[in-house]
mmCIF file of the N, C-alpha and C atoms, coordinates in Angstrom:
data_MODEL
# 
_entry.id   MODEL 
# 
loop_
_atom_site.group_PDB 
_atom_site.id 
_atom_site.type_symbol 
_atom_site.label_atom_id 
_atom_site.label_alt_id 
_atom_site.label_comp_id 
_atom_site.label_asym_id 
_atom_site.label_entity_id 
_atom_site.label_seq_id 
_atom_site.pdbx_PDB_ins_code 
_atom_site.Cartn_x 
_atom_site.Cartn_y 
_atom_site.Cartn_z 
_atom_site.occupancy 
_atom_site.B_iso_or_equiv 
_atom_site.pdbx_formal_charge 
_atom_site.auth_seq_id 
_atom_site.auth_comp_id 
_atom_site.auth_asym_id 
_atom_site.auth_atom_id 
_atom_site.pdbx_PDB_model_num 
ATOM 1   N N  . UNK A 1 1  ? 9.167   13.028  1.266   1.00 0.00 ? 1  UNK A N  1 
ATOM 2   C CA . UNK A 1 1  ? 8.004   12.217  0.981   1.00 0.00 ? 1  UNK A CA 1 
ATOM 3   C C  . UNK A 1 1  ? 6.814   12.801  1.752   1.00 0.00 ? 1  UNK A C  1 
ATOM 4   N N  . UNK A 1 2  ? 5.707   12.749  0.820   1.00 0.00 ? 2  UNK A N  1 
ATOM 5   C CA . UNK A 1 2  ? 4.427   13.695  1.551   1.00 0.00 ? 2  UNK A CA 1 
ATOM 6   C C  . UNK A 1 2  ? 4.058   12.402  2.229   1.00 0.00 ? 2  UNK A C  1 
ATOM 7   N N  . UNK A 1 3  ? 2.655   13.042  3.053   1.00 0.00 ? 3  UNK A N  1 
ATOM 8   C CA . UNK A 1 3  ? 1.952   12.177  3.735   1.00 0.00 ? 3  UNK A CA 1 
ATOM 9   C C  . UNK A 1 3  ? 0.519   12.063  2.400   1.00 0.00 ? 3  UNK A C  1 
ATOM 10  N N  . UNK A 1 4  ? 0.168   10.204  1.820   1.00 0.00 ? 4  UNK A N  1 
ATOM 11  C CA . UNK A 1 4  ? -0.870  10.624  1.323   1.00 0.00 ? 4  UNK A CA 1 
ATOM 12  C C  . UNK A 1 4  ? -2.040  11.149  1.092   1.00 0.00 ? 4  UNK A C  1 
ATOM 13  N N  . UNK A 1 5  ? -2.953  11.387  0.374   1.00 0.00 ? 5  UNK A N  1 
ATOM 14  C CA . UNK A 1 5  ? -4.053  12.744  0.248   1.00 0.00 ? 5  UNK A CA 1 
ATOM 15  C C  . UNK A 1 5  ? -5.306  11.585  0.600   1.00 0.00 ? 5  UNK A C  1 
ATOM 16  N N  . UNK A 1 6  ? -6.143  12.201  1.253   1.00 0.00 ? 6  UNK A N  1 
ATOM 17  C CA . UNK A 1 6  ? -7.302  11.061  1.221   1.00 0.00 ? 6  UNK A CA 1 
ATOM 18  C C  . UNK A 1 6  ? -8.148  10.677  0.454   1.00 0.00 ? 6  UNK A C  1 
ATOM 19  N N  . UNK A 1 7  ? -7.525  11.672  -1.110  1.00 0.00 ? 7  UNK A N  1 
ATOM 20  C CA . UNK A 1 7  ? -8.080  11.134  -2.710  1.00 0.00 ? 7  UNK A CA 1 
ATOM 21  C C  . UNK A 1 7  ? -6.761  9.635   -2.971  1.00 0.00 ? 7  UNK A C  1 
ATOM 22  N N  . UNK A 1 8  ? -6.382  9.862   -2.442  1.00 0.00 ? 8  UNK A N  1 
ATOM 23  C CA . UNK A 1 8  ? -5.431  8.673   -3.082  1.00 0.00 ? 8  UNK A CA 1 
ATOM 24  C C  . UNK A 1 8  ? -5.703  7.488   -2.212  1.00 0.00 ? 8  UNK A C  1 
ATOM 25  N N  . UNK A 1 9  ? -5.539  7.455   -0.892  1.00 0.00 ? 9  UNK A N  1 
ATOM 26  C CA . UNK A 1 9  ? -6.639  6.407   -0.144  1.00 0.00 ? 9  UNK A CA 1 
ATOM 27  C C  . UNK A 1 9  ? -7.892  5.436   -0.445  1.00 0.00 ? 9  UNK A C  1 
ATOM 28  N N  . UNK A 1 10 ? -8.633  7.046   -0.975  1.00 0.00 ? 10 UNK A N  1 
ATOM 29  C CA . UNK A 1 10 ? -9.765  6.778   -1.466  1.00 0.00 ? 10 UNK A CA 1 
ATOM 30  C C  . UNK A 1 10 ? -9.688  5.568   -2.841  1.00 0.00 ? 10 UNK A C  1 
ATOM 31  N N  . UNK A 1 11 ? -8.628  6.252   -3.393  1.00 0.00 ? 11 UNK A N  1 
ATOM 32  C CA . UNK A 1 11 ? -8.652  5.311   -4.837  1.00 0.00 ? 11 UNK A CA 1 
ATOM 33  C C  . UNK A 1 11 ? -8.183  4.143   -4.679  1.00 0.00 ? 11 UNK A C  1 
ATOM 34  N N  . UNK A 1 12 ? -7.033  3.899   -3.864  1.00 0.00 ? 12 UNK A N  1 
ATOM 35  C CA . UNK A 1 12 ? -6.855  2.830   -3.700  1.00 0.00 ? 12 UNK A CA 1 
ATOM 36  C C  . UNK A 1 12 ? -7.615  1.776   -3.239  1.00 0.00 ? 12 UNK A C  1 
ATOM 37  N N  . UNK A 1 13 ? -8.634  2.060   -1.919  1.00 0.00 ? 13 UNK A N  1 
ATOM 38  C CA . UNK A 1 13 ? -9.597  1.521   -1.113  1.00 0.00 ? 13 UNK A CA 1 
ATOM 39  C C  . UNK A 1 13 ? -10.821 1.247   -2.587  1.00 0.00 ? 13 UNK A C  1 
ATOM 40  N N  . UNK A 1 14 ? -11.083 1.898   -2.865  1.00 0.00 ? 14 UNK A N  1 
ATOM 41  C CA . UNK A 1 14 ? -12.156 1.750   -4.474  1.00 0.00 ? 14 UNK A CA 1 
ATOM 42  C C  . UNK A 1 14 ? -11.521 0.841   -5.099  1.00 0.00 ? 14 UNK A C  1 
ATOM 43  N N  . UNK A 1 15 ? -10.570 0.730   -5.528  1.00 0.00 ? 15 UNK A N  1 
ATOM 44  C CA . UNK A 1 15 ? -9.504  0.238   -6.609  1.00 0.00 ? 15 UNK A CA 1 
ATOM 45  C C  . UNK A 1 15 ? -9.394  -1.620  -5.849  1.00 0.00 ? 15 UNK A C  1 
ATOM 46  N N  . UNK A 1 16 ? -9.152  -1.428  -4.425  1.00 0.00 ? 16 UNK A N  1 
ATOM 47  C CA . UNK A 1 16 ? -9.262  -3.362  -3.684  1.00 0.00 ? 16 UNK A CA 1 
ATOM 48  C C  . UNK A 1 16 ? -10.831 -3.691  -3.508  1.00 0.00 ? 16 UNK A C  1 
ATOM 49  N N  . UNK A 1 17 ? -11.778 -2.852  -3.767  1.00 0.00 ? 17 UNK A N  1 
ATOM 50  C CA . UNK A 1 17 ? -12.984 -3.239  -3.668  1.00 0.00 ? 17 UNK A CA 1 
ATOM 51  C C  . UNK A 1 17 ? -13.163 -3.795  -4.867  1.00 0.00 ? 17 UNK A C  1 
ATOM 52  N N  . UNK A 1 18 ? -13.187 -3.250  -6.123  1.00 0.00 ? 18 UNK A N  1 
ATOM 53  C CA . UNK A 1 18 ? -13.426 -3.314  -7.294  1.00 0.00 ? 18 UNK A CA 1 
ATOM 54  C C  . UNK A 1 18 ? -12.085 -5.012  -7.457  1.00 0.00 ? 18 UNK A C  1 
ATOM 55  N N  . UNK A 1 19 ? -11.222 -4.862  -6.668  1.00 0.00 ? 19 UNK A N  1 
ATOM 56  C CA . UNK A 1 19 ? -10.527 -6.086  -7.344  1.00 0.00 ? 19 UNK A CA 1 
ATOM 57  C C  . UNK A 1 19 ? -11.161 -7.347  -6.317  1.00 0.00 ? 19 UNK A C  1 
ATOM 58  N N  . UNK A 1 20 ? -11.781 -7.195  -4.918  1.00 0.00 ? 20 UNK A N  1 
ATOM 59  C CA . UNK A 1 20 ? -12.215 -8.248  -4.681  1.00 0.00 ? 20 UNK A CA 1 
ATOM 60  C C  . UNK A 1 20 ? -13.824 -8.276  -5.305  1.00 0.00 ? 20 UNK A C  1 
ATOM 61  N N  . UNK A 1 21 ? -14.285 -7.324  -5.272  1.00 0.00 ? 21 UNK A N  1 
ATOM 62  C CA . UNK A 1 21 ? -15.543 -7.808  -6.476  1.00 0.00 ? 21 UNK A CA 1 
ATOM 63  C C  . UNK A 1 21 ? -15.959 -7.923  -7.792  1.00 0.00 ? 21 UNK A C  1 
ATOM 64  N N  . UNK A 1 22 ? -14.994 -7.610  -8.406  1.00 0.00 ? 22 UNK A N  1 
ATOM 65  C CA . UNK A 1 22 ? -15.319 -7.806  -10.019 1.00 0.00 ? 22 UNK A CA 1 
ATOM 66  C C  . UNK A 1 22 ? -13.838 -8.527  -10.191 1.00 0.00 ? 22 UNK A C  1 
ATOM 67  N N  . UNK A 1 23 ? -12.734 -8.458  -9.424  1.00 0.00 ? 23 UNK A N  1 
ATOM 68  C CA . UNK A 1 23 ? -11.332 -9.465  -9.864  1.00 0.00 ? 23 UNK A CA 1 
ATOM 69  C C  . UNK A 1 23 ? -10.495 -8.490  -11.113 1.00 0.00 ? 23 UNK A C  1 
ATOM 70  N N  . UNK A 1 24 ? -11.282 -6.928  -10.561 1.00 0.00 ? 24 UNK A N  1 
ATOM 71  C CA . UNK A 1 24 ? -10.335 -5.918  -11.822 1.00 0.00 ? 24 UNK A CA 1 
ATOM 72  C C  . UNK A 1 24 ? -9.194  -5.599  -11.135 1.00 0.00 ? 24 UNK A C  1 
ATOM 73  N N  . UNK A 1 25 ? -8.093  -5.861  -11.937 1.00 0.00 ? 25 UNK A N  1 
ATOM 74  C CA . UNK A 1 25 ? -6.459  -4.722  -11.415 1.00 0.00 ? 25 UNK A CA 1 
ATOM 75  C C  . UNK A 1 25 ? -6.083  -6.360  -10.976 1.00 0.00 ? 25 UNK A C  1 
ATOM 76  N N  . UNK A 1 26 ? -4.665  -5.957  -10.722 1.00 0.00 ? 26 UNK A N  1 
ATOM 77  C CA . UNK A 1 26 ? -3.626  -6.828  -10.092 1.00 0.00 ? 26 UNK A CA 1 
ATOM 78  C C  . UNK A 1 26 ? -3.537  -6.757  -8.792  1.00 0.00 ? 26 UNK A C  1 
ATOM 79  N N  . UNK A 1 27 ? -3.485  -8.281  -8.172  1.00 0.00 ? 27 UNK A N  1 
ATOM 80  C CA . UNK A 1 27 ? -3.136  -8.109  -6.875  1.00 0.00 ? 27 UNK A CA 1 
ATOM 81  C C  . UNK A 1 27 ? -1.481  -7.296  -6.589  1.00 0.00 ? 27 UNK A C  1 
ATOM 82  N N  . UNK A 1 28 ? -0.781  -7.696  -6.740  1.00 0.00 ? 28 UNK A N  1 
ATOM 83  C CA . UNK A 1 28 ? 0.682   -7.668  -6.965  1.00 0.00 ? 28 UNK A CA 1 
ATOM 84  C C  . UNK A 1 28 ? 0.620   -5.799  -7.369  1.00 0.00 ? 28 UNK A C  1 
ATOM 85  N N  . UNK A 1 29 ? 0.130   -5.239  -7.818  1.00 0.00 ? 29 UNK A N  1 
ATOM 86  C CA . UNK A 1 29 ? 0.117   -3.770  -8.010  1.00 0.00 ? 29 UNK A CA 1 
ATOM 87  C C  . UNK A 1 29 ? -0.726  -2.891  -7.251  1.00 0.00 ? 29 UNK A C  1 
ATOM 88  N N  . UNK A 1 30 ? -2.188  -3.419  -7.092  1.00 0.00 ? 30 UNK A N  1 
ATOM 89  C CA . UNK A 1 30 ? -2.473  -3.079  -5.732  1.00 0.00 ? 30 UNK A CA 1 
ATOM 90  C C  . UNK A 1 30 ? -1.394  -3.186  -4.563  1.00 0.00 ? 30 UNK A C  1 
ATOM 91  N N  . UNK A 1 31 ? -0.936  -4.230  -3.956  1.00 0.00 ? 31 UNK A N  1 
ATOM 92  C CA . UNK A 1 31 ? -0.175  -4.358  -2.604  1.00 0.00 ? 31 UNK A CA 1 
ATOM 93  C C  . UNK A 1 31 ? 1.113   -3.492  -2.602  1.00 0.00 ? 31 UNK A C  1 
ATOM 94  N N  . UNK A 1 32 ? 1.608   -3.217  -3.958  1.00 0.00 ? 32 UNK A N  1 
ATOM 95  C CA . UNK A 1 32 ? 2.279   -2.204  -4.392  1.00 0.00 ? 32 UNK A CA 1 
ATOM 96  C C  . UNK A 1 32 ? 1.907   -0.864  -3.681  1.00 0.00 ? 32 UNK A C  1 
ATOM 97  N N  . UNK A 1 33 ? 0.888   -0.562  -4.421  1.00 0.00 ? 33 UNK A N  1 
ATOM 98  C CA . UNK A 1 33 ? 0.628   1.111   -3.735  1.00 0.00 ? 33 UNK A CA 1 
ATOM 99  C C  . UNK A 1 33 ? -0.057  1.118   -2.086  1.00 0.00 ? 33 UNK A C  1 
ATOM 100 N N  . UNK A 1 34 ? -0.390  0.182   -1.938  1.00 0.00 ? 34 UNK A N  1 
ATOM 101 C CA . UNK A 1 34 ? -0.948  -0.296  -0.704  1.00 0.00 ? 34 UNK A CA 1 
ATOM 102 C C  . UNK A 1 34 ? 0.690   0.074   0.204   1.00 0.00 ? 34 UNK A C  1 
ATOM 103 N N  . UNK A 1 35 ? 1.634   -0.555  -0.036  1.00 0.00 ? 35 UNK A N  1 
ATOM 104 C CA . UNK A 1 35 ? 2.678   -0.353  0.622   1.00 0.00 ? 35 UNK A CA 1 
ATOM 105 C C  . UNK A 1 35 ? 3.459   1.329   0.269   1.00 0.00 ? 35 UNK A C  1 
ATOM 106 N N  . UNK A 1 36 ? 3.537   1.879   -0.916  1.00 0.00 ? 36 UNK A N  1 
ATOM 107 C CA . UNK A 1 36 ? 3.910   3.160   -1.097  1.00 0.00 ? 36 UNK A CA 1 
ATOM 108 C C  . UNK A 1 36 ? 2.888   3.884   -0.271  1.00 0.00 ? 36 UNK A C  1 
ATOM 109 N N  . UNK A 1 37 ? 1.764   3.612   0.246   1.00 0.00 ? 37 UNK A N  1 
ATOM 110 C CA . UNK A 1 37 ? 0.903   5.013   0.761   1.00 0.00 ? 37 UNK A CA 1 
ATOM 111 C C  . UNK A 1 37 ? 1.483   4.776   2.141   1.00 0.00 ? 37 UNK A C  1 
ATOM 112 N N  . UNK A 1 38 ? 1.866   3.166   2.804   1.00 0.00 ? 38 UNK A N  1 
ATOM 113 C CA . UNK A 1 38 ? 1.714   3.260   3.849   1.00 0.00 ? 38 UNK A CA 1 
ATOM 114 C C  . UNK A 1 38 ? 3.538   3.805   4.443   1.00 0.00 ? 38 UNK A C  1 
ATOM 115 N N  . UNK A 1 39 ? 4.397   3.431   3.195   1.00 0.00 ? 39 UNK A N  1 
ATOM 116 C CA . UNK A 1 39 ? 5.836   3.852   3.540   1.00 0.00 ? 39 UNK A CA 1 
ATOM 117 C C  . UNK A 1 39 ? 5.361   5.452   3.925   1.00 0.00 ? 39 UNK A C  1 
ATOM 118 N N  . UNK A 1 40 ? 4.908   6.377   2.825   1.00 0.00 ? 40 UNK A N  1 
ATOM 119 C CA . UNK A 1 40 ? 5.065   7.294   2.693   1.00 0.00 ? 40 UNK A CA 1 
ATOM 120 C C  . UNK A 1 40 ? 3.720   8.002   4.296   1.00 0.00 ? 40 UNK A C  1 
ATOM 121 N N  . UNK A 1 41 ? 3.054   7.655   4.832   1.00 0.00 ? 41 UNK A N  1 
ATOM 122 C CA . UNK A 1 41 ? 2.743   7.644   6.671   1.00 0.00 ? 41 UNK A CA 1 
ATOM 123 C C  . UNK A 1 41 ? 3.253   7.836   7.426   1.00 0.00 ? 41 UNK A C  1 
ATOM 124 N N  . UNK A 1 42 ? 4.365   6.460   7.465   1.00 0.00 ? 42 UNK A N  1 
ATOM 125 C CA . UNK A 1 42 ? 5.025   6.185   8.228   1.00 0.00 ? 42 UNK A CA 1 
ATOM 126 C C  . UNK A 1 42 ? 6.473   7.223   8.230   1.00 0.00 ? 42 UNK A C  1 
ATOM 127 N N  . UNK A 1 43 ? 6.448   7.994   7.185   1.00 0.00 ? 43 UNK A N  1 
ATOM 128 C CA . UNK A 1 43 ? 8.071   8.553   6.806   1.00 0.00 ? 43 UNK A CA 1 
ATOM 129 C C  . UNK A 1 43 ? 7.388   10.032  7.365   1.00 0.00 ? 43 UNK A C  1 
ATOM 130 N N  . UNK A 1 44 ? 6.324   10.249  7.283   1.00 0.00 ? 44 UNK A N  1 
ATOM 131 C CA . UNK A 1 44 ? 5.363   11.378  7.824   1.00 0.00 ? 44 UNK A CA 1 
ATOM 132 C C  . UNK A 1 44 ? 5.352   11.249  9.538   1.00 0.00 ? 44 UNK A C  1 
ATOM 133 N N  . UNK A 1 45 ? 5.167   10.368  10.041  1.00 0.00 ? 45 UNK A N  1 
ATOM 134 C CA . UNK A 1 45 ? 5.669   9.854   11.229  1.00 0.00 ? 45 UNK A CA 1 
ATOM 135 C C  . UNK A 1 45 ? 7.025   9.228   11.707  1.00 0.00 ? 45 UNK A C  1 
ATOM 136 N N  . UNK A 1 46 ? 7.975   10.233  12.061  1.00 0.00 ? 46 UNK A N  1 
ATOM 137 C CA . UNK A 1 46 ? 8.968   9.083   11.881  1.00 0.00 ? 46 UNK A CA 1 
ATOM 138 C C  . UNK A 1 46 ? 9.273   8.595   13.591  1.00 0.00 ? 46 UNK A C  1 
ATOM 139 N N  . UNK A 1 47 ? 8.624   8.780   14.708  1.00 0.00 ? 47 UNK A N  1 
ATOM 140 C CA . UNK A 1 47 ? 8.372   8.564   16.094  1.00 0.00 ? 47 UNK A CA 1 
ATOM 141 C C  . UNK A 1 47 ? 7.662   7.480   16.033  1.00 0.00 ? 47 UNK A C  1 
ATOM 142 N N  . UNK A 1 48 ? 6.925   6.975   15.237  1.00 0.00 ? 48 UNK A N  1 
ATOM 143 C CA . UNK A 1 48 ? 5.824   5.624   15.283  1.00 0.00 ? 48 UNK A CA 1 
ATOM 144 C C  . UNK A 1 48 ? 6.359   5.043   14.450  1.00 0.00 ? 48 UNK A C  1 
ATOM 145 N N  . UNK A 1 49 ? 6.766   3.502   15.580  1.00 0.00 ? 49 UNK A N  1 
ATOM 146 C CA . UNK A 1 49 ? 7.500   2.403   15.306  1.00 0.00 ? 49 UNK A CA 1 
ATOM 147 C C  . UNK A 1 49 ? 6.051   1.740   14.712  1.00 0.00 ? 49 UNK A C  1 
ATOM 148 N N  . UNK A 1 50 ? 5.346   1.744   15.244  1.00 0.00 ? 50 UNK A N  1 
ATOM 149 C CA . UNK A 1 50 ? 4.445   0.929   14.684  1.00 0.00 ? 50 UNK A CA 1 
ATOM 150 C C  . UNK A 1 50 ? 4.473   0.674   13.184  1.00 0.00 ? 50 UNK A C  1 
ATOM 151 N N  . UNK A 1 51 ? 4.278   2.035   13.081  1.00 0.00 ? 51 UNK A N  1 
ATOM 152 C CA . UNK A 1 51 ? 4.073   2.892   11.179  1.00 0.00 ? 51 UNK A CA 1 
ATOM 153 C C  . UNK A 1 51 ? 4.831   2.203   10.573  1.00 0.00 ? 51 UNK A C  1 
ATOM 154 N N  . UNK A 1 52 ? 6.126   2.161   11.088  1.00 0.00 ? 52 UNK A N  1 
ATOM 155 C CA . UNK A 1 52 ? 7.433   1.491   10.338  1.00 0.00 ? 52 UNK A CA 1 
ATOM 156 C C  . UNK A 1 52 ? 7.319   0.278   10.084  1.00 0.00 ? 52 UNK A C  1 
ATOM 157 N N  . UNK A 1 53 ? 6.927   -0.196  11.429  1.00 0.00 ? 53 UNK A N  1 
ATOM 158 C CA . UNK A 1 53 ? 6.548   -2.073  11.033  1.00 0.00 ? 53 UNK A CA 1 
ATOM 159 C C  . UNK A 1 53 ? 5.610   -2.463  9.939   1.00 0.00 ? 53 UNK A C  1 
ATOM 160 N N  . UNK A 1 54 ? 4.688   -1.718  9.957   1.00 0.00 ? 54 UNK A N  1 
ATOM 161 C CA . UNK A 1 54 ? 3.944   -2.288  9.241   1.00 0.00 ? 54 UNK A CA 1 
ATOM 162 C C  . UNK A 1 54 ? 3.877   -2.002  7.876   1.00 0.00 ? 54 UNK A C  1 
ATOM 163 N N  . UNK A 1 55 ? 4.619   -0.815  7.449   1.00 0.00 ? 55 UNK A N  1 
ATOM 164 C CA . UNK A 1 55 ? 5.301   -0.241  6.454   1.00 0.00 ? 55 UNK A CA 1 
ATOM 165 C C  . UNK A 1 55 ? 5.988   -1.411  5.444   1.00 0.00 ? 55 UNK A C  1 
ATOM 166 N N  . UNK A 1 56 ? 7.248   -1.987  6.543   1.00 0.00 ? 56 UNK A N  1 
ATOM 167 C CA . UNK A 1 56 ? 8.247   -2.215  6.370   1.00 0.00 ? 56 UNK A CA 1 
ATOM 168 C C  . UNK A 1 56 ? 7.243   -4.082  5.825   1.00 0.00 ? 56 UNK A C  1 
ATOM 169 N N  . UNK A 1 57 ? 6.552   -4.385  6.551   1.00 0.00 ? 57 UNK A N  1 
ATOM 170 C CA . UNK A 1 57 ? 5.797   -5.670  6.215   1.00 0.00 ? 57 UNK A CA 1 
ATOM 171 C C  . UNK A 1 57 ? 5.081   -5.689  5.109   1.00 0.00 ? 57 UNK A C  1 
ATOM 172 N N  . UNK A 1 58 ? 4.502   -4.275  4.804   1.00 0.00 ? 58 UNK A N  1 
ATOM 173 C CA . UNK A 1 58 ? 3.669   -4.486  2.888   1.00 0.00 ? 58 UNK A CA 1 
ATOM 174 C C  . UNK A 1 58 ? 4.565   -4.282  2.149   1.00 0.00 ? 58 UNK A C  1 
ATOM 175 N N  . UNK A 1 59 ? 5.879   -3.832  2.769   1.00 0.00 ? 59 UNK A N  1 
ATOM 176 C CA . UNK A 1 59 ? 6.663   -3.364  1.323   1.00 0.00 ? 59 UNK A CA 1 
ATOM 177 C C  . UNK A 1 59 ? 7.521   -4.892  0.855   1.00 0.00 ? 59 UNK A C  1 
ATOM 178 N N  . UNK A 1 60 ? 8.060   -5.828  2.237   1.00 0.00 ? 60 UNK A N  1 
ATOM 179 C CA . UNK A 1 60 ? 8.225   -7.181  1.886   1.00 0.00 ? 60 UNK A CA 1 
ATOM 180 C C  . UNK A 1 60 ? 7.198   -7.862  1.130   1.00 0.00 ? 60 UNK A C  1 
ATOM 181 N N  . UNK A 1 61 ? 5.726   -7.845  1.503   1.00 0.00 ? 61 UNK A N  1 
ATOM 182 C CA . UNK A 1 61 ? 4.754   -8.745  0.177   1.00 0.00 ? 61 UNK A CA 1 
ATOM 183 C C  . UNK A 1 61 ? 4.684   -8.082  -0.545  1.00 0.00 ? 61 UNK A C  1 
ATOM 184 N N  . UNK A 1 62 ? 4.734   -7.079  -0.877  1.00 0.00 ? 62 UNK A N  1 
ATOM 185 C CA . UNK A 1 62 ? 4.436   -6.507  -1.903  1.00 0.00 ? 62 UNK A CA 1 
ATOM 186 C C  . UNK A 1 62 ? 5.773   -7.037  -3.067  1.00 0.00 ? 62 UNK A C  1 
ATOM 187 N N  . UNK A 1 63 ? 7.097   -7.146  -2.528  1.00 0.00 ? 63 UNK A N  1 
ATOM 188 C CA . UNK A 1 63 ? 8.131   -6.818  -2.941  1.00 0.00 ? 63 UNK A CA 1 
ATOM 189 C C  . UNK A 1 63 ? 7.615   -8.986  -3.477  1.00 0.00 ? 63 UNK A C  1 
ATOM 190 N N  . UNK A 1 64 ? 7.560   -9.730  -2.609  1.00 0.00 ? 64 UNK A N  1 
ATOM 191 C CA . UNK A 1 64 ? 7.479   -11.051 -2.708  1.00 0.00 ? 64 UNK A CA 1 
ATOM 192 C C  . UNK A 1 64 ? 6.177   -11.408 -4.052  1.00 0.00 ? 64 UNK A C  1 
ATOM 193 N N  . UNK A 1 65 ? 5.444   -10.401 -4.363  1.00 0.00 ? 65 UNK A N  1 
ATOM 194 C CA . UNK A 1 65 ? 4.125   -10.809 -4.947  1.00 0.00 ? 65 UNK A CA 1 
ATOM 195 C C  . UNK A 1 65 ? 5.213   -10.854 -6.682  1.00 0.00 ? 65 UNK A C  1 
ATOM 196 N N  . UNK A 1 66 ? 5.507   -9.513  -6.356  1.00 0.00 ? 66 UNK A N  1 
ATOM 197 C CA . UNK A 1 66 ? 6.403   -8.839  -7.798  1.00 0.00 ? 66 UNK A CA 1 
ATOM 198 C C  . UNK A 1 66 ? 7.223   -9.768  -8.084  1.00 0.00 ? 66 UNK A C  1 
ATOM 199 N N  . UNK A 1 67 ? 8.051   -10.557 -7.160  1.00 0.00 ? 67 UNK A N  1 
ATOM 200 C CA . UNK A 1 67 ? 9.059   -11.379 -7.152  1.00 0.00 ? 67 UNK A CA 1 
ATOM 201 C C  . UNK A 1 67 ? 8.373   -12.717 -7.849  1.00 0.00 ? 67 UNK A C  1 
ATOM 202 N N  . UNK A 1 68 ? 7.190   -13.163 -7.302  1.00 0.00 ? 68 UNK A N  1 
ATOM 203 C CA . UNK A 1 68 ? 6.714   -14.285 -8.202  1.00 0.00 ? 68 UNK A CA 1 
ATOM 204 C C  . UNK A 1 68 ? 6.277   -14.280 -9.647  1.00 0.00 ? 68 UNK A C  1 
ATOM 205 N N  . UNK A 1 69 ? 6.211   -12.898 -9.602  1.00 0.00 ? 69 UNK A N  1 
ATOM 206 C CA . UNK A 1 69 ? 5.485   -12.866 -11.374 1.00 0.00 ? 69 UNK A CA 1 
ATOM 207 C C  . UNK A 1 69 ? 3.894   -11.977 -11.132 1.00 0.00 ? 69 UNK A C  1 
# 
């Protein structure tokens, strides 16, 4: 697993702007890649517990958003 590119950051960060100001895209698919960029950091780091925690915490909401529908 790479570490992500700071075009993909970028898009994502564009991509939660655009959904808290115009309400475009899914929450639930945002928090999605929100959690794949941050697994894939943290797997780039694998000495930072931190990385992991917090990894390991978007990939549970993320996983809980999907789970509701």
């Amino acid at each position: 697993m790479s570490r992500p590119s700071i075009s993909e950051i970028s898009t994502l960060l564009a991509d939660l702007s655009d959904f808290r100001t115009l309400g475009d895209g899914s929450y639930a698919e945002l928090m999605r890649r929100k959690a794949d960029l941050l697994e894939r950091i943290a797997a780039a780091q694998p000495d930072d517990i931190e990385a992991a925690e917090v990894a390991a915490a978007a990939r549970a909401r993320a996983d809980e958003l999907t789970a509701d529908g």
